[in-house]
Each structure stands twice: as C-alpha cells, then as structure tokens.
N, C-alpha and C positions, 0 to 999 in steps of 0.2 A: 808156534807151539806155546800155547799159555799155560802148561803145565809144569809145575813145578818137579825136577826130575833128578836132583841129587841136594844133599845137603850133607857138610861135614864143619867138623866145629868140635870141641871139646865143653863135655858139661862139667859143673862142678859138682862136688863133693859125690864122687860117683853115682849123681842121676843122672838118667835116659833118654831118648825122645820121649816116652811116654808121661813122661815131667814136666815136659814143658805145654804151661797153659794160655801164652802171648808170645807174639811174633811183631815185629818191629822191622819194618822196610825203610832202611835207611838211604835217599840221594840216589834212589833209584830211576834215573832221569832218564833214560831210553825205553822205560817199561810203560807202554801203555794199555795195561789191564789187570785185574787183583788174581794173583796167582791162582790155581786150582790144584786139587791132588794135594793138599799140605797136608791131611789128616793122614794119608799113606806112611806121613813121617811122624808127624803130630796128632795124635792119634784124640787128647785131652784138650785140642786147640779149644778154650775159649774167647781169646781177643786177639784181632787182626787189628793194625795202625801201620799204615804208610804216608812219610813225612820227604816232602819235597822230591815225591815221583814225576814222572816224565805226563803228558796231555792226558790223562785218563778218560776215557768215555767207555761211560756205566750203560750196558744195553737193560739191566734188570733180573739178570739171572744168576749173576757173579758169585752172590752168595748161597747157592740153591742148597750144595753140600755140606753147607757151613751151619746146620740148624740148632747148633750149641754156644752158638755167637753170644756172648754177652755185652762184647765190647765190639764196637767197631770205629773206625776213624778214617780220614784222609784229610792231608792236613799238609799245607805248602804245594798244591799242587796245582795245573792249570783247569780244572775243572769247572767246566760248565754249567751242568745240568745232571739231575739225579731223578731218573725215572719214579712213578710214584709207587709202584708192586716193588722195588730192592730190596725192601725189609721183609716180604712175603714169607719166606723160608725161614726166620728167624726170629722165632716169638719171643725168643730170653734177652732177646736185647735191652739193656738197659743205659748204656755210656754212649752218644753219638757224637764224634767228634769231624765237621768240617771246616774247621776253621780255615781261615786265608788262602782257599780258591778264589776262583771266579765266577762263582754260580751267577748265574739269570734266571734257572729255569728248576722249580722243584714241581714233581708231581702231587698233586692236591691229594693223595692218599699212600704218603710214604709212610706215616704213622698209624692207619689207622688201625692196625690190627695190635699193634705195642703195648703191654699195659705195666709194661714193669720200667718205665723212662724216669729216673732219677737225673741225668745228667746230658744235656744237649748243649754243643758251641754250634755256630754260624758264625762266629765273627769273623769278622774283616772279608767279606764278600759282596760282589757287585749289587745282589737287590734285598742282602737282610745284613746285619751285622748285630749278633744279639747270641747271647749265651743264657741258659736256663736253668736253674738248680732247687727250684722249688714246683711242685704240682702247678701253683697258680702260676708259674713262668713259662713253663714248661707248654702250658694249654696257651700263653699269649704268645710262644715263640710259634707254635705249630698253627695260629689264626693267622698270626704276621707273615708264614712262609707261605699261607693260600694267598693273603693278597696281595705280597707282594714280588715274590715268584713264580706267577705264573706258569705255569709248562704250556707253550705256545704249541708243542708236539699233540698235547691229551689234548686242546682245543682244536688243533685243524684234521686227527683222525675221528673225532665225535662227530665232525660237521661236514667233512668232503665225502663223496662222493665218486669214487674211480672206476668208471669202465675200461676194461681192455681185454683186448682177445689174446693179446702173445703179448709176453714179456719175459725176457734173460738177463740175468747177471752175474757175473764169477766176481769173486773173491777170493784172493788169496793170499795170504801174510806167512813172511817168515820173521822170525824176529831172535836172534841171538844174545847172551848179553851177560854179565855177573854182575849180580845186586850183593851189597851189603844185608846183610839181614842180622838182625839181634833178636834170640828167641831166651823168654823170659820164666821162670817159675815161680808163680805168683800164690 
C-alpha cells in the first residue's frame, strides 16, 4: 500500500492540515516509493522533499496527483534513475532537488515541459554532480544531464523490438512501516 493513510501531529498556533504547504520525509529508510493520497490530508501541498529514504525507484507517475508541485526533492537516497515524463503532471515546478543519490540514468525529457526552473541540485551523483541557480546554468545542467545521463531504458524501448504471443507476471508488494514526517507552513 503506497498510500498515505493516517497522519496525526499537532499544528502550531492553531492551524490545520489545510495550512500546511510542504512535507518533509525524514530517515524514511524502508520506504521505497513517494507516498500518494497526501492532498486527502494536505489539501494546499505545494512541496514534497524526502531526505535519506529507503531504494526508491521512480516508475514516472508518482507525481500525477501532485499538479500543484512547486517544490520537489529526494535527496540522500539510493536512487538510480528518474524516468524522463516524472515532471509531466507538474508544470509549477520550480525547486528540483536530487542531490547525493546515485543516479546513472535521467530521462532526456524530464524538463522539457518546466518553464518556471529557478533552482536545480544533482550534486554528488554517480554521472552529474552540478547544482543550478541561474537560467544560463540551469540550460547547462539540463545539456549535462542529456549527455551524461543517459537513460539506457528510452534507448533500448526506442530501438527493440519484441514479439510474443503469451506473457504473465504478478506482482505484489506489501509494505508496512512508520516514517517520520515534518509538515511545514511555508
């Protein structure tokens, strides 16, 4: 169950969930996927950051609900690779923070539809290490992550070719677990 399904906590100076505009996953180290359902609680969500979560692997639809995203990060975690449609659902995006993963592998079209990017990290990852804070950096980090991240995944479904007559697979995850979570009013 990747959804998020209770939340309790005390706000200050008597505001609400509907006050809070960032959410903060803190040392969430068994959790391998960016929750769903938050806005049920958090209704005003505009930035999500998770710092030192558990193996994440981003299929590309994580944020689909999230289209008020301004902010978004993951950051300390073992992370791979970031499909290139992730940002697709989230045109207000303007803060991208991945710093010190592991990436290898970005898709050559995670940006392209973004046009409000004031602030982008990659540092300390396996094939970029570069942070952005000006337009003209910002256009050299997003050149540097086409060539030097390749996504070896958008290379070999562009170019293979599979026939098959039958094919089956199940799937099924349970996954249990309490995260720290800090939710912010910003």
């Amino acid at each position: 169950n990747q959804r998020l399904t209770a939340v309790n906590g005390n706000h200050l100076n008597s505001n609400n969930h509907s006050d809070v505009k960032s959410i903060e996953f803190i040392d969430c180290t068994g959790s391998t996927f960016i929750p769903r359902n938050m806005l049920n609680f958090f209704p005003n969500l505009i930035g999500v950051r998770l710092v030192n979560c558990g193996i994440l692997i981003l299929s590309g639809n994580e944020l689909n609900e999230y289209g008020n995203l301004s902010l978004f990060a993951v950051e300390g975690t073992q992370l791979e690779r970031i499909p290139g449609n992730f940002f697709s659902s989230t045109p207000l995006i303007s803060i991208v923070g991945f710093a010190d993963n592991k990436l290898k592998h970005v898709g050559s079209k995670l940006f392209n539809d973004l046009t409000n990017l004031s602030w982008i990290s990659f540092y300390n990852n396996e094939c970029i290490n570069q942070t952005a804070t000006t337009q003209e950096e910002i256009s050299m980090l997003i050149g540097n992550l086409t060539l030097q991240c390749v996504d070896i995944l958008e290379i070999t479904t562009t170019t293979t070719v599979i026939t098959t007559t039958e094919m089956s697979s199940t799937v099924s995850t349970t996954e249990m677990q309490t995260t720290t979570l800090k939710a912010g009013i910003i």
